[in-house]
N, C-alpha and C positions, 0 to 999 in steps of 0.2 A: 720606225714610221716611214712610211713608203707614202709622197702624197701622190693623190690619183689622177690619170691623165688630163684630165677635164682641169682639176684646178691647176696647176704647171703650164696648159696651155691660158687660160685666163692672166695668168702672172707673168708668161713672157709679152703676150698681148697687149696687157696695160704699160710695157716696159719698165717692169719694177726695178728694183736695185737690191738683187739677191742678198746683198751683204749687209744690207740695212737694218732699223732696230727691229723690224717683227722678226728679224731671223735667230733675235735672241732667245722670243719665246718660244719659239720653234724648236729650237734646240733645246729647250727644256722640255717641252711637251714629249719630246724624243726620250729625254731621258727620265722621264714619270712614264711616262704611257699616258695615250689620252683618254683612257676613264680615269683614271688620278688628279690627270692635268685640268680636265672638263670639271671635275669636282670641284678641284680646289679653288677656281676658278668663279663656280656658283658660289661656291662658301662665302668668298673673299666679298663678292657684288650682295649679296643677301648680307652682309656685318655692316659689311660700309658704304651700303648704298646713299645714305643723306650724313655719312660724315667726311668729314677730312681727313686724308688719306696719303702714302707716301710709297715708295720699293721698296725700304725696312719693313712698312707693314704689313703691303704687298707678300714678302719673302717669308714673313712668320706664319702669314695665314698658309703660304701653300707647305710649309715644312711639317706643319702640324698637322694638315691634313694626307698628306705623302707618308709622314712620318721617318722621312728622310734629312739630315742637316745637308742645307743649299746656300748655307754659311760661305762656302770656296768657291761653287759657281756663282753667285750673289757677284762676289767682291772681283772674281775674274772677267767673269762677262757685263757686268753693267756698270762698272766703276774702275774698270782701265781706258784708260784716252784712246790708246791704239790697240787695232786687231790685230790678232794674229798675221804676219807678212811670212812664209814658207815658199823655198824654193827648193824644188824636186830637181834630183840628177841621178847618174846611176858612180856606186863606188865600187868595182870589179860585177859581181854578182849581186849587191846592196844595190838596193834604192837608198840615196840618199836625201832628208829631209833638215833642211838647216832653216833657222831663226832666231831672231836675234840673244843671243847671250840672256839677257833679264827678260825672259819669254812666259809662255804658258804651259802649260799641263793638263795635256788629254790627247783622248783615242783620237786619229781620226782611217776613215777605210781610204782604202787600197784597192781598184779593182783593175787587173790586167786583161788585155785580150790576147786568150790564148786557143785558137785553134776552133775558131767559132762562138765559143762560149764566155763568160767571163769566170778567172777566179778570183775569189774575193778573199782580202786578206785587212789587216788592221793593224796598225803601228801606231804608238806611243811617243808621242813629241812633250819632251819634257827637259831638255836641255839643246843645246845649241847643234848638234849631229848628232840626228838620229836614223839611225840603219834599221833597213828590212831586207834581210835575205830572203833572194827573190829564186835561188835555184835557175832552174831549167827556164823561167821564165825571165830573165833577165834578156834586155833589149827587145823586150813584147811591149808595144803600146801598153800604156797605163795612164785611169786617169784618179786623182790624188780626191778626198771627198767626193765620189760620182754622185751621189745622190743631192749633195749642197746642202750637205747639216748643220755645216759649220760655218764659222761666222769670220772665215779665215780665207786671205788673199794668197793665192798658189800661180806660182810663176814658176814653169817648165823649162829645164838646160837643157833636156833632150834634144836630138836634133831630129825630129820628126820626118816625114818626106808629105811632100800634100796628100799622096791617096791614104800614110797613117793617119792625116789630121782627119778626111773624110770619111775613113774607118771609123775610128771615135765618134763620130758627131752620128753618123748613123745609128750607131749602136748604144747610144748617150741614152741613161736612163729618163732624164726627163727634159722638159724644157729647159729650167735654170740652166743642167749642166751645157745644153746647145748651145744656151747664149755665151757662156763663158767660153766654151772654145771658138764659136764665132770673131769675139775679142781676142781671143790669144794666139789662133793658128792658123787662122782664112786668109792671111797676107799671102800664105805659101799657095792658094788654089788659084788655077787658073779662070778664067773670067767664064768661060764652056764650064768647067765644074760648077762654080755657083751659082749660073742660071742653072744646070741642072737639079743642083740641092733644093734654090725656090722654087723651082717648078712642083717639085715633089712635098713643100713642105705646108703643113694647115695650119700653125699657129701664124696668126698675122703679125706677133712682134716679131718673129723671128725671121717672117719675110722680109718687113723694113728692113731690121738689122744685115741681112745678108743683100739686100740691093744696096743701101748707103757704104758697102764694103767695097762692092764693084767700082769700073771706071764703066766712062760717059759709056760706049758703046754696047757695056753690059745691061746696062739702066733702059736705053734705047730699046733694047729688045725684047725685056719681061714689063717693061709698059705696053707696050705694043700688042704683046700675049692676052691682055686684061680687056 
């Protein structure tokens, strides 16, 4: 599921909290497909519309209706305290993806910038070091869940240079993933880069967010612009 620029920009706009609980269901609806997920969804609202209701029941109506057991994503994603914590680095030619020792289990994508385009890859986080042989494209920009499926906090060791972090953010599949590099890698741009970025950019969350990054003189200049 690919959401559409319209909603990604409505969602940086309201300045959501990517990581939050509708990104649970999100991530399930990703993994039904949303005529399964939209289904099971009527079912559940048409059963138990005037009764009392729970996630257990929640979880049987959409299984039965999927006809998939969501027994392990149930218990992983709505009944662990903490999310996923993952930090990427590279180990010769690997990407390396660590977290904690009594962690989780699942996909999450991969996607590099390689030579204009992106290639897309998928690695398996199911113990504490997890490797992806990256070949030819190792020490290529890469950013870790681009699309922000997961419900999973990613902290980069790479040592980036500002015009890679501004690589990325251009070519950053939607909003969510902007803001999150906004957060993680805008320390390294200069104050001229990030008025340029605002100037250039239409979702208004992600305007705030890239002014509150600048200092005084940068702020002074795109109000001025307005």
């Amino acid at each position: 599921m690919i959401l559409n620029n319209d909603f990604q920009r409505q969602w940086a706009d309201l300045g959501a909290d990517v990581l939050g609980g509708a990104s649970r269901l999100l991530m399930l609806m990703d993994m039904l497909g949303e005529p399964v997920f939209w289904k099971g969804i009527q079912a559940y609202l048409d059963e138990y519309k005037f009764k009392n209701t729970d996630t257990e029941i929640f979880f049987k109506v959409m299984s039965r209706v999927s006809g998939k057991d969501l027994d392990g994503f149930r218990k992983q994603w709505f009944y662990n305290v903490a999310m996923p914590s993952l930090e990427a680095s590279m180990d010769g030619t690997k990407l390396l993806i660590t977290q904690p020792a009594d962690g989780y289990d699942f996909d999450i994508d991969v996607w590099v910038w390689n030579d204009g385009s992106w290639a897309k890859k998928t690695i398996r986080i199911n113990q504490k070091r997890n490797l992806l042989e990256l070949g030819s494209l190792a020490g290529k920009p890469l950013l870790v869940d681009p699309l922000v499926r997961n419900m999973a906090q990613v902290t980069y060791k790479m040592d980036y240079t500002a015009d890679q972090w501004l690589m990325l953010y251009n070519h950053a599949p939607n909003a969510a993933q902007k803001m999150l590099l906004i957060q993680k890698g805008f320390g390294k741009l200069s104050t001229s880069q990030k008025i340029l970025v605002a100037q250039n950019e239409a979702a208004r969350g992600l305007r705030t967010a890239l002014l509150e990054s600048m200092d005084d003189s940068g702020r002074t200049y795109l109000l001025g612009q307005t």
